[in-house]
Biotite code that builds the C-alpha atoms (Angstrom):
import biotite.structure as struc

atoms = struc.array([
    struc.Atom([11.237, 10.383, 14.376], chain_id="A", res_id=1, res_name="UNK", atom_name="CA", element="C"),
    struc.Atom([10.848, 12.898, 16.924], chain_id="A", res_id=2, res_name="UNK", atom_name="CA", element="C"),
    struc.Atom([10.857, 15.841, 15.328], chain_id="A", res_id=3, res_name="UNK", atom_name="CA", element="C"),
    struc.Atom([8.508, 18.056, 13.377], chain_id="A", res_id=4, res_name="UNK", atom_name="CA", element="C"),
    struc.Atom([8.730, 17.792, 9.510], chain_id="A", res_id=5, res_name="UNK", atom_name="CA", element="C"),
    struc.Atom([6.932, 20.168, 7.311], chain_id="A", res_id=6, res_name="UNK", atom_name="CA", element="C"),
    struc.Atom([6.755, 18.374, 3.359], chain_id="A", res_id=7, res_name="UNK", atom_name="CA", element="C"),
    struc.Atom([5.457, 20.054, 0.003], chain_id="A", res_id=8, res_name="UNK", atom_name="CA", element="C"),
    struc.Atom([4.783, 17.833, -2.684], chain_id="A", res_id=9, res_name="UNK", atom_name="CA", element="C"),
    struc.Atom([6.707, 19.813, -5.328], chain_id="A", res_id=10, res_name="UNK", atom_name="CA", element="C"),
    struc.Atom([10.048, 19.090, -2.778], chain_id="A", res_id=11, res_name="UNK", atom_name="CA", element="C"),
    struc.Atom([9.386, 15.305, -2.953], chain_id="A", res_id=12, res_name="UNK", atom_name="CA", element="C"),
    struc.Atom([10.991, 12.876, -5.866], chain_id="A", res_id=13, res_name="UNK", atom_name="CA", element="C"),
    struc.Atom([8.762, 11.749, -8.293], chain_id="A", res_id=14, res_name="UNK", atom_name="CA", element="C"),
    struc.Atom([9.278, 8.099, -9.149], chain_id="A", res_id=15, res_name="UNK", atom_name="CA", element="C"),
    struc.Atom([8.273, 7.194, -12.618], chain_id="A", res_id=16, res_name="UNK", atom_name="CA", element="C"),
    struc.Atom([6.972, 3.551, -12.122], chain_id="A", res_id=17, res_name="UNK", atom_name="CA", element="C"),
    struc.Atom([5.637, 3.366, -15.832], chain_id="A", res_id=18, res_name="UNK", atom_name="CA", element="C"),
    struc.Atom([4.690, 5.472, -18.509], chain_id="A", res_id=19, res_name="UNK", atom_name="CA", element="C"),
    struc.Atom([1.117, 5.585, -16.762], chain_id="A", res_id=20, res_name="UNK", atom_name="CA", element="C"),
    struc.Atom([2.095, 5.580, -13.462], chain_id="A", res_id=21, res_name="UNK", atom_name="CA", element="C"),
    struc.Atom([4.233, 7.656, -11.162], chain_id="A", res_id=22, res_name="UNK", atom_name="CA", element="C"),
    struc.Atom([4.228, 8.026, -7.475], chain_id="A", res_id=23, res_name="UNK", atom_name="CA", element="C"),
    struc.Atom([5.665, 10.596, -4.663], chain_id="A", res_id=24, res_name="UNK", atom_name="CA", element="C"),
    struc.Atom([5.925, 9.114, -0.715], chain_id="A", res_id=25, res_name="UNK", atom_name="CA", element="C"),
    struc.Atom([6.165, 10.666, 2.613], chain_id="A", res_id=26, res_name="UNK", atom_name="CA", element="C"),
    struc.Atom([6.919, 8.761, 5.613], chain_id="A", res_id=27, res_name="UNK", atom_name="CA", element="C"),
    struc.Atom([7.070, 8.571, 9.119], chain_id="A", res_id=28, res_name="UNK", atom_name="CA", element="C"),
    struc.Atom([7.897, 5.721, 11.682], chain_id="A", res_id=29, res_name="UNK", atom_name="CA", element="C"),
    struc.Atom([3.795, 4.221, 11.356], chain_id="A", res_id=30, res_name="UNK", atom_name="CA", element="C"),
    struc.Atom([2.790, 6.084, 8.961], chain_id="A", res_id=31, res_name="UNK", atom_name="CA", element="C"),
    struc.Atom([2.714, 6.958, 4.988], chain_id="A", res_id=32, res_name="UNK", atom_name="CA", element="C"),
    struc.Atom([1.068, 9.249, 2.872], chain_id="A", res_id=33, res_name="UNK", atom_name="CA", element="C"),
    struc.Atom([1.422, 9.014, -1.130], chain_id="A", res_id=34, res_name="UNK", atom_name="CA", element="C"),
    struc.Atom([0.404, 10.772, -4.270], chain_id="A", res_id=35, res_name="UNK", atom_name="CA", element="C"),
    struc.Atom([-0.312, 9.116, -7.053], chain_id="A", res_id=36, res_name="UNK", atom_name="CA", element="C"),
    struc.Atom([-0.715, 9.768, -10.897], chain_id="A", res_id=37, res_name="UNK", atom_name="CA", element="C"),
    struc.Atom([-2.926, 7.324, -12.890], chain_id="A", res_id=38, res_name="UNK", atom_name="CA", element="C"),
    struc.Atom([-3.188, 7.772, -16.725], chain_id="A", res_id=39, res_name="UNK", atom_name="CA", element="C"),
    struc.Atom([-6.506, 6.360, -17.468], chain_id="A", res_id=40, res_name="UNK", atom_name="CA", element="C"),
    struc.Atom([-6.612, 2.500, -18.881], chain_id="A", res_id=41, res_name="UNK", atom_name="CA", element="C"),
    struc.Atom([-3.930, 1.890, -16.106], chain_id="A", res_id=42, res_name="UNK", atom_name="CA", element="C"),
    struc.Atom([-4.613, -1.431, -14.049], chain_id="A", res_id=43, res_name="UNK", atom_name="CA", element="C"),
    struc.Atom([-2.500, -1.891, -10.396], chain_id="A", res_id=44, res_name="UNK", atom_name="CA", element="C"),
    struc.Atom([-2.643, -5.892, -10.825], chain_id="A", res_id=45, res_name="UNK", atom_name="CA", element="C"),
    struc.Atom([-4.516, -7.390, -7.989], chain_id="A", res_id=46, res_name="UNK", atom_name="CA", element="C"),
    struc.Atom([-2.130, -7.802, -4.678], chain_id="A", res_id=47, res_name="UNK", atom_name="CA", element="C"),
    struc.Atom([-2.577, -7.397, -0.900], chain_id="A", res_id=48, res_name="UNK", atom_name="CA", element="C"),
    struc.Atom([-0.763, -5.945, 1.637], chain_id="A", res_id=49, res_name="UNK", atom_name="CA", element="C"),
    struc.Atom([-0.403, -6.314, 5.941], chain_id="A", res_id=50, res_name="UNK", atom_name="CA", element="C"),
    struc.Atom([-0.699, -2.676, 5.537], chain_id="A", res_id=51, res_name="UNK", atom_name="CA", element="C"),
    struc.Atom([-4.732, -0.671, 6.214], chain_id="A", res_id=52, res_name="UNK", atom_name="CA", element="C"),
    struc.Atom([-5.107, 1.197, 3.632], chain_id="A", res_id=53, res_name="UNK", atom_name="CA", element="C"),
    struc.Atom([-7.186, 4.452, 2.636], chain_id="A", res_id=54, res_name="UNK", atom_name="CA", element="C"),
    struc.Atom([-7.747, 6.000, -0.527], chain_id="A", res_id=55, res_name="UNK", atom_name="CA", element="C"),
    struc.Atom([-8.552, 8.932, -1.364], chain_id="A", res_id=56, res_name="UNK", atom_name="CA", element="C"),
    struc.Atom([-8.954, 10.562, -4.943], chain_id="A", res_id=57, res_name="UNK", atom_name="CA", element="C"),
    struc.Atom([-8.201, 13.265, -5.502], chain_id="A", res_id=58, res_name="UNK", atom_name="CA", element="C"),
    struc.Atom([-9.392, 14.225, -9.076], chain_id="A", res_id=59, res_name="UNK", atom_name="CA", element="C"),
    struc.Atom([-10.490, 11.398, -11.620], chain_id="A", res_id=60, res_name="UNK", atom_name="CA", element="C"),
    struc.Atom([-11.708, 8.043, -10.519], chain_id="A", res_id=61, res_name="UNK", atom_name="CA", element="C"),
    struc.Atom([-10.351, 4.187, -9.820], chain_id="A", res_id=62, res_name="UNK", atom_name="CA", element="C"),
    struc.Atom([-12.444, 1.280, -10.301], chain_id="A", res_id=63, res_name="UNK", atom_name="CA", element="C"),
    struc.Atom([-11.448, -0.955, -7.606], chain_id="A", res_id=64, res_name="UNK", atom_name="CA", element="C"),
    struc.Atom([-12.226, -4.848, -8.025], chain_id="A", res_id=65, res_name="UNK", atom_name="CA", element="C"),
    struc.Atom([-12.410, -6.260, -4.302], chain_id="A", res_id=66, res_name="UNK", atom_name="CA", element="C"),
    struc.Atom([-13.486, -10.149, -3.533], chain_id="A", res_id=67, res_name="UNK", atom_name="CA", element="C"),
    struc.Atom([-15.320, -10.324, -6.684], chain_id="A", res_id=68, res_name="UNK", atom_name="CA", element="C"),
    struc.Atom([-17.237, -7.034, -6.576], chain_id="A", res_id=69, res_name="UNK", atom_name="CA", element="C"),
    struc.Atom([-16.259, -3.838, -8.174], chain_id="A", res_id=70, res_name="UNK", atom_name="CA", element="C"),
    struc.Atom([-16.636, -0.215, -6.481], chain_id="A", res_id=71, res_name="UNK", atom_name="CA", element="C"),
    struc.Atom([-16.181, 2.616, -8.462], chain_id="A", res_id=72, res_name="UNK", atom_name="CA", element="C"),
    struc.Atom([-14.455, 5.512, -6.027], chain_id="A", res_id=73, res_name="UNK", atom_name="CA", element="C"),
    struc.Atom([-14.650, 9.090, -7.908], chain_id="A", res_id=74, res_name="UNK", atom_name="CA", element="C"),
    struc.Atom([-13.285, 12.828, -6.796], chain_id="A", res_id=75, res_name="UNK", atom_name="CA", element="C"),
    struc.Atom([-14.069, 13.634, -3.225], chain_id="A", res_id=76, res_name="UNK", atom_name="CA", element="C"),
    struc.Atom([-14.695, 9.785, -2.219], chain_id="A", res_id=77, res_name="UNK", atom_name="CA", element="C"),
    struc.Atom([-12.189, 7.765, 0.209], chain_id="A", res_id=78, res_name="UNK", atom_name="CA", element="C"),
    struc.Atom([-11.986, 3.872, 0.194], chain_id="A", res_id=79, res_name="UNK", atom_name="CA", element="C"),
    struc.Atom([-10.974, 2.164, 3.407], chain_id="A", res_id=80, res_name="UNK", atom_name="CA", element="C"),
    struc.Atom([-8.808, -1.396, 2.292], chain_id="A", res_id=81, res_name="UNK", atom_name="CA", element="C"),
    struc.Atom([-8.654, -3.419, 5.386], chain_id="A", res_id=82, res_name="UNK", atom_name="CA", element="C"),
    struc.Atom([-5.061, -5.395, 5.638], chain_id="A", res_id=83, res_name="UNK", atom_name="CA", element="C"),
    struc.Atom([-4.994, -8.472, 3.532], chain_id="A", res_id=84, res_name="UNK", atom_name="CA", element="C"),
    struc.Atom([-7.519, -7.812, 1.388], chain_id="A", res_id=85, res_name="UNK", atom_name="CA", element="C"),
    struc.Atom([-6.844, -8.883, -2.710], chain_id="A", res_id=86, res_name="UNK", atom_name="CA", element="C"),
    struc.Atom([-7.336, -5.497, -4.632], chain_id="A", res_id=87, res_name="UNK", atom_name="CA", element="C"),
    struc.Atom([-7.141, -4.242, -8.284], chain_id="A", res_id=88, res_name="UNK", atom_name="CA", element="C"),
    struc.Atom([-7.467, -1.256, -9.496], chain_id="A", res_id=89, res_name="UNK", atom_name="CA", element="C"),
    struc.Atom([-8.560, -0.136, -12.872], chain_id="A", res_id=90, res_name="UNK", atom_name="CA", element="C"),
    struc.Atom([-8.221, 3.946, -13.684], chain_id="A", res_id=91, res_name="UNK", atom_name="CA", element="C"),
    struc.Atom([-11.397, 5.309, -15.724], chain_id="A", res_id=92, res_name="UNK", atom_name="CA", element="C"),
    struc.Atom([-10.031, 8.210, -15.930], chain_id="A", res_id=93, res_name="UNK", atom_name="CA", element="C"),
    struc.Atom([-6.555, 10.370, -15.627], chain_id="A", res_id=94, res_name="UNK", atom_name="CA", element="C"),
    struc.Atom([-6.496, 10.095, -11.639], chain_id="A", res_id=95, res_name="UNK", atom_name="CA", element="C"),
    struc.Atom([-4.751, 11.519, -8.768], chain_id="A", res_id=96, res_name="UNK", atom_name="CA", element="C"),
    struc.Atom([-5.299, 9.569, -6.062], chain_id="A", res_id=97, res_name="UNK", atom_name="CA", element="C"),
    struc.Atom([-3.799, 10.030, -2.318], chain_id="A", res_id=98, res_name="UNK", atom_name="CA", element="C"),
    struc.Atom([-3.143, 6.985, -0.285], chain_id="A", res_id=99, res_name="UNK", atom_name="CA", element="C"),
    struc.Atom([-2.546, 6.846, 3.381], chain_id="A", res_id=100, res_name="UNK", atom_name="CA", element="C"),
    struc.Atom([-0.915, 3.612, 4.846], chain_id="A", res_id=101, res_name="UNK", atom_name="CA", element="C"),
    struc.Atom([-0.112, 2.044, 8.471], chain_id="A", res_id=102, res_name="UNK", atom_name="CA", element="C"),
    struc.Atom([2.471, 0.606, 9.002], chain_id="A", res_id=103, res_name="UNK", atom_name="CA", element="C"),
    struc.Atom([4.191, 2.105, 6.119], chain_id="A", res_id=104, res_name="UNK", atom_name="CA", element="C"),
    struc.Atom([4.901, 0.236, 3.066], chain_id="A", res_id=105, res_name="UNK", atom_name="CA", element="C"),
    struc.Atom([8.319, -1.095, 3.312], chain_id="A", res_id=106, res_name="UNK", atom_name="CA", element="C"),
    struc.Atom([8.249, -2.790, 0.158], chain_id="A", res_id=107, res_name="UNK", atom_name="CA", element="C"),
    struc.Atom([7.650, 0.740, -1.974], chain_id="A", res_id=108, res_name="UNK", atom_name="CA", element="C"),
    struc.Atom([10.489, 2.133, 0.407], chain_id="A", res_id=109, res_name="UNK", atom_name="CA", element="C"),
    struc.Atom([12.982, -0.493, -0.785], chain_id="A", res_id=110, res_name="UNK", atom_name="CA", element="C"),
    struc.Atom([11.228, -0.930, -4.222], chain_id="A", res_id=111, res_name="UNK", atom_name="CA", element="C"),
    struc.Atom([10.265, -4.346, -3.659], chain_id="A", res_id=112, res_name="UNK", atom_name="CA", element="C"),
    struc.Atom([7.103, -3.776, -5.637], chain_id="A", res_id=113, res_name="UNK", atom_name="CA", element="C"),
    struc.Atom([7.058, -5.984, -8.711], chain_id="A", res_id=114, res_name="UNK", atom_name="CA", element="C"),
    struc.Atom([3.096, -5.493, -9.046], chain_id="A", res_id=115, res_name="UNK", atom_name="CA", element="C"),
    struc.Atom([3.387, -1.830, -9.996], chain_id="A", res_id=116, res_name="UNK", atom_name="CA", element="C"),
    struc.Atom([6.430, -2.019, -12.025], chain_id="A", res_id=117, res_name="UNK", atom_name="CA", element="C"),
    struc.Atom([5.882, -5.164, -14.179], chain_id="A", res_id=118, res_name="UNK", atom_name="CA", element="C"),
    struc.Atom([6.849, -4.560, -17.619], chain_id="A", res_id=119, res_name="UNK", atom_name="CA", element="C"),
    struc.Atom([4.557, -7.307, -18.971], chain_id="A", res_id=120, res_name="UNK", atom_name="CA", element="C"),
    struc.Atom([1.634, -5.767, -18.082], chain_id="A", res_id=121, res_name="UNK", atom_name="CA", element="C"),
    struc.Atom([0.460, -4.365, -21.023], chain_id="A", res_id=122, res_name="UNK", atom_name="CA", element="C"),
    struc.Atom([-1.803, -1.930, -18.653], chain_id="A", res_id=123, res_name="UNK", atom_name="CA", element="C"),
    struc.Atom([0.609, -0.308, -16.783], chain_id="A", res_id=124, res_name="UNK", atom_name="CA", element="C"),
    struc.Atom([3.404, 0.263, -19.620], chain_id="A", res_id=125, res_name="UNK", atom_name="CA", element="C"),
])
């Protein structure tokens, strides 16, 4: 991509992963931004991912469960993910959460992304 894009979020499809969570994406060739919406009582199983990751929320708050400790990461508050690291995510609360990835997620482009779409999890119908 060479050119200059200009995005709103209200122009970008809303994918309805669940019934408690939904998610909007904007890409680039090394980038990606997305917008999240977490009901509270939602859990994003634990996973990991080549991809850095920061998060920031926006409103509410995720407790995140990383190699055995847990960080709670509220309104205001970003959370760098290195790559590779095993996270979970547990919303306290309704939560809007922004994350920024490099390089971009490939498998939520082609919606190879099992984890947030499982059906059995009880926490994320």
């Amino acid at each position: 991509m060479t050119e200059l894009t200009k995005f709103t979020w209200d122009g970008v499809k809303k994918e309805n992963l669940t019934d408690l969570l939904s998610r909007q994406m904007i890409y680039g060739d090394k980038v990606m931004i997305a917008r999240l919406e977490i009901k509270k009582g939602a859990v994003v199983p634990e996973h990991s991912h080549e991809n850095e990751q920061m998060t920031w929320i926006m409103k509410g708050a995720l407790k995140f469960r990383i190699n055995g400790s847990e960080i709670t990461v509220g309104e205001g508050e970003i959370l760098r993910i290195p790559s590779n690291v095993k996270h979970e995510a547990v919303a306290i609360e309704d939560t809007l959460d922004i994350d920024i990835f490099s390089p971009i997620r490939t498998d939520w482009i082609t919606g190879d992304d099992a984890y947030l779409r499982n059906k059995n999890n009880p926490y994320l119908k």
